[in-house]
Each structure stands twice: as structure tokens, then as C-alpha cells.
N, C-alpha and C positions, 0 to 999 in steps of 0.2 A: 496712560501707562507711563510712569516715570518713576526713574531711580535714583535714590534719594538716599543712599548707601547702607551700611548695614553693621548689627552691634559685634560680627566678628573679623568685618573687612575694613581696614581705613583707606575711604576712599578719596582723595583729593578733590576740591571742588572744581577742576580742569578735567577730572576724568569723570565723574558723574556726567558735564558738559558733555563730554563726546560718548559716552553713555545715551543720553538721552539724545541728541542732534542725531544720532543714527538710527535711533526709532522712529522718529520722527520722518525724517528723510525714505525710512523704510529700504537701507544700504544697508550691507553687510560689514561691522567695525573693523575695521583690519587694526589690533592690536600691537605695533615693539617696543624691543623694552630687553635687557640685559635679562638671559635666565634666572629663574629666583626673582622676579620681581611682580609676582603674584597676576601674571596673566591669565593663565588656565583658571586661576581664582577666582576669575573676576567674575566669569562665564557660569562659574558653579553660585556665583553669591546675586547675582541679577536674579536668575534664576528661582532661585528662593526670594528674595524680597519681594519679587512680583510673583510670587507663588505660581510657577511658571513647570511644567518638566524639565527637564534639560536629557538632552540626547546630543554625546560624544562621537566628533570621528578624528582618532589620533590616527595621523599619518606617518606615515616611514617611508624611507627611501624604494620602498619596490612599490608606496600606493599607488594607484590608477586610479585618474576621475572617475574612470567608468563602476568601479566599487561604489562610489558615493551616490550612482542613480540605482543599479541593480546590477545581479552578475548572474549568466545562464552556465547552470549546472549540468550541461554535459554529458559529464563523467558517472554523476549519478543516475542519470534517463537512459544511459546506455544500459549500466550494471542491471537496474530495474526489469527492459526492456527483456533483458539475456534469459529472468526471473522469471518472466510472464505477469510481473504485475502491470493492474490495467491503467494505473493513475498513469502512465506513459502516451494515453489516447490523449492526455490534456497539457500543452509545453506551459502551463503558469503553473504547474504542480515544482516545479526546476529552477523559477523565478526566485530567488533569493534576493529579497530588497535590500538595497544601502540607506545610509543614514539620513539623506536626502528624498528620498523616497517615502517613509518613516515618519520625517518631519513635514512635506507636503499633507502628506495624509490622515495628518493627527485630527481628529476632534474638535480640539481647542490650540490654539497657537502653540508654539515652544520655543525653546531657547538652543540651538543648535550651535554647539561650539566644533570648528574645525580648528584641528591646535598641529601649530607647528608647519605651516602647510610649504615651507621654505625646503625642507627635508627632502620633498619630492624632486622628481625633473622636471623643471623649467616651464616644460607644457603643459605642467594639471594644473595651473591657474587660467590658463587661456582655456583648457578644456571645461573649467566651468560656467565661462562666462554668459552662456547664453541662458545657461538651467538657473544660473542666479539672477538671469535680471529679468528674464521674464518668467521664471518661478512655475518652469513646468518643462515635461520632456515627452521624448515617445520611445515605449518598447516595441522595437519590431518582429521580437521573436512574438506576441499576441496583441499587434498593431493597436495598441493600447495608448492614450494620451494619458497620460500622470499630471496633472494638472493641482497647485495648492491650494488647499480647502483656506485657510489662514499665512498668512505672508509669516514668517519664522523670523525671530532677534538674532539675527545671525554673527557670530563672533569666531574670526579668522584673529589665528596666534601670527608670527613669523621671528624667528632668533636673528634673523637680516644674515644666514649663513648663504644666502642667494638673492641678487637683485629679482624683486618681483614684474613681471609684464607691465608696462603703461596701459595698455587696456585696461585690465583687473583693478589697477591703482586708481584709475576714474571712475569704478561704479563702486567703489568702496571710500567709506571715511574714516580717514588716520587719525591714529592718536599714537604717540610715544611718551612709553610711561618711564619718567626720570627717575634718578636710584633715589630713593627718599636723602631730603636730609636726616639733619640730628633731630631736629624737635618732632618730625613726621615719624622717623626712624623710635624713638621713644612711644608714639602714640601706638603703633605696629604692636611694638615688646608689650606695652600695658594689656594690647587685648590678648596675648596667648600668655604670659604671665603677671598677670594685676597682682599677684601680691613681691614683684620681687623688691629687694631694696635699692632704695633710691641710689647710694654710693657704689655699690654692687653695678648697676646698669649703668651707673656717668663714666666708671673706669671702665666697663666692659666696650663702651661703645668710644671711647679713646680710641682702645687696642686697637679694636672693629677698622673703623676709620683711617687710624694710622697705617694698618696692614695695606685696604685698598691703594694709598695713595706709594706705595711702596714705587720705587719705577721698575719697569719691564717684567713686571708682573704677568705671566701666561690666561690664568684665569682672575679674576679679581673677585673674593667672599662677595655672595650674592647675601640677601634678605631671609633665602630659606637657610644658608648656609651662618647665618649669624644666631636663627633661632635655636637652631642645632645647636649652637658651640653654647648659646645660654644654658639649654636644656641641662647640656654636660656640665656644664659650672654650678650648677644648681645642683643636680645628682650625685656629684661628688664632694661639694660643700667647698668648692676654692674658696677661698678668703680672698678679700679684697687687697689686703696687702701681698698676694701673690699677682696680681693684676697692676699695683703699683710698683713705681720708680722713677727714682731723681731723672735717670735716664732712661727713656723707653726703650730707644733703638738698641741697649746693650742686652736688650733680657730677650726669649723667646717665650709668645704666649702659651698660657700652660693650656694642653688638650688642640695644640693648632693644627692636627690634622682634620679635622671641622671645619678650617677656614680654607686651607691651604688644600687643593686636590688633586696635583701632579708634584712629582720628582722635582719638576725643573724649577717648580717656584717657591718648593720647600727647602733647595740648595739653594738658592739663591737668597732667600729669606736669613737663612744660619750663616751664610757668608757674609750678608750684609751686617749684621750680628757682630760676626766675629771680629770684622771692620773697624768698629765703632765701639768695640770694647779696645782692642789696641790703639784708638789713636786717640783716646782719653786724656 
């Protein structure tokens, strides 16, 4: 079982590598990489190339490990109970499985992507270490062992908005995925628009380019936020000669709220602008 990329992902041949050494190895990929740089992607396009399911658990700031084995419902057995309905004789009726749960249990293997998993507090990475390395847990509400039928291709996001545990980081294999360049950066554009124009897409991705390297830039235009801004330039028909000049840094790109995603680095953007037009 190997991935070998696919006709709507460009996948680098460094990330395929750590693609495939994690199946291999039978570790969970712990995936960083700048937002916008097609990590959650990655998870949905394995997925499919190895004709694979895929089953999501997006995490937020209030997730709990314990969501990701199962969660006892309570609130519902009681209401029931008040009812006189009988399914209350049996506590796996309240058993609500999590994503982990779901994925032990399949059939056939699957592709379990945990995305973002930085979001949470600090301990739901140590909280899963032992269900991910030996790939099985116990419910005590019906002393049940949950145990995996098929070991899962398991793929962890993180935005690095929190250092991850040294435990977690050893029973997992890292990759960081770098911002593409230009010629990568071009291959990307050709598969969500293959017909656009060649001089169209070399000025666009100047702009592109230029903007990032701008300094003290707050957020810096990711990949999804570059196809965006193409999207718009295509939609609206800009000319390329509104993308050109002698001077870059004097002009403001057209439609730059696409690139640009906060106040602070769209002021600073048009200051820098304004700069570089007076000191001509």
C-alpha cells in the first residue's frame, strides 16, 4: 500500500516519502506546515488514491481525548429512564462512539485524519498515547475491550500554535511541508486552473510572492489564499497589465483583500505603498 500522489494534489517527492515511511512504520504522520498548505488535503487525497474511507475528527479548543474513544450519554438515560423506556436496562444503548472508535472497528482499514490537534490543551496529545500505540482501549461503563480490527493510516495536522509533548512526538513521524516555491507553486495553479494564461499566472505570482516577502507581515498569503485571489482575477477578467509595473511596490494589488486577512497588514501594506510612491 503506497502513495504515489495524485492527478488533483501536487505532492512533492519528500512528502510522498514520509507518506509512505509512515505506513510503513505503521505511526501516526504528524503533519506542519504554514495554514493553507494543503495538509487536511493531504489526508482527504491518500485517502482516495488508496481507495481508502477516510473518517475526520476536527478538533477545537474544548476537544477531549476522551470524545475521540467514546462519550457516555448521561443526560439522555436519565430523560429515557423518567419515560419508562426499556432500552435504559442496557448502558451500550448511551454509548456514543468517537472517531477512534469507528476507525478501530471498520471492516476494512481507513484513513483517520486528526486535524489540528494543536487547538486543544496540551494534554490530549499525551491523553492519546497509549490508544494510539497499542491501538486499543477499555469502556468501563460495559467493560468492554475495543480493540483494532485493521491498524488505521493515521494522519495528525498541527498549525505549531502549541509545542507538542515529547512522548507523542516519538511514536509519531514528522514531516513539514515547506511553502511551495515558484515552479511547485505553478504546478499547484495548473491542476485547479489548467487553462489559465501563462503571462496572466508569471505576473500573478510576482504579486503573490512579493506580498509574502513583505516584512512584518502579521499573516503571510497562504496557497489556499493565492487560489482564491486567482479565482477573483479570473472572474472578474483583470488584465495583466493591471498586475504589471515598472514599479511594484508603488501600486496596490487589485482584489488584495484575498491575500491580505487582517487590518494590521492591510495598513501596513498601503503605508508601505505610500512610501515608495513618495520616495521615487
Amino acid at each position: 500500500m503506497r502513495f504515489k500522489g495524485s492527478d488533483t494534489y501536487v505532492a512533492t517527492d519528500d512528502l510522498m516519502l514520509a507518506v509512505n515511511a509512515a505506513i510503513t512504520l505503521q505511526r501516526p504522520l504528524l503533519i506542519k506546515g504554514e495554514p493553507g498548505t494543503g495538509k487536511t488535503k493531504l489526508a482527504e487525497e491518500v485517502a482516495t488514491a488508496l481507495g481508502l474511507p477516510l473518517l475526520e475528527w476536527h478538533v477545537k479548543s474544548t476537544t477531549k481525548a476522551q470524545q475521540g474513544l467514546y462519550e457516555y450519554d448521561a443526560v439522555s438515560r436519565l430523560r429515557d429512564s423518567q419515560l419508562g423506556d426499556p432500552r435504559v436496562q442496557d448502558i451500550a444503548n448511551y454509548i456514543v462512539r468517537g472517531m477512534l472508535w469507528q476507525a478501530f472497528t471498520a471492516d476494512a482499514p481507513v484513513v483517520l485524519l486528526i486535524d489540528e490537534v494543536d487547538k486543544a490543551d496540551i494534554e490530549f496529545p499525551n491523553d492519546l498515547l497509549r490508544e494510539l500505540d497499542r491501538m486499543e482501549f477499555f469502556v468501563y461503563e460495559t467493560r468492554e475491550l475495543v480493540r483494532a480490527k485493521h491498524r488505521p493510516i493515521v494522519f495528525i495536522t498541527s498549525n505549531n500554535e502549541k509545542e507538542l509533548p515529547d512522548a507523542f512526538l516519538r511514536r509519531c513521524f514528522f514531516h513539514y511541508i515547506r511553502f511551495p516555491d515558484k515552479d511547485t507553486m505553478e504546478r499547484i495553479v495548473d491542476v485547479h486552473f489548467p487553462g489559465i494564461k501563462k503571462m496572466l499566472l508569471r505576473e500573478a505570482l510576482e504579486v503573490f510572492f512579493e506580498v509574502r516577502e513583505v516584512p512584518g507581515l502579521k499573516k503571510k498569503p497562504s496557497t489556499s489564499e493565492l487560489l482564491d485571489w486567482l479565482k477573483l482575477l479570473l472572474a472578474e477578467d483583470i488584465s495583466i497589465e493591471a498586475l504589471r509595473s515598472k514599479d511594484r511596490k508603488t501600486i496596490v494589488p487589485p482584489l488584495h483583500g484575498a491575500l491580505l486577512k487582517n487590518e494590521q497588514d492591510v495598513h501596513l501594506f498601503e503605508r508601505l505603498v505610500f512610501m515608495a510612491r513618495h520616495n521615487r
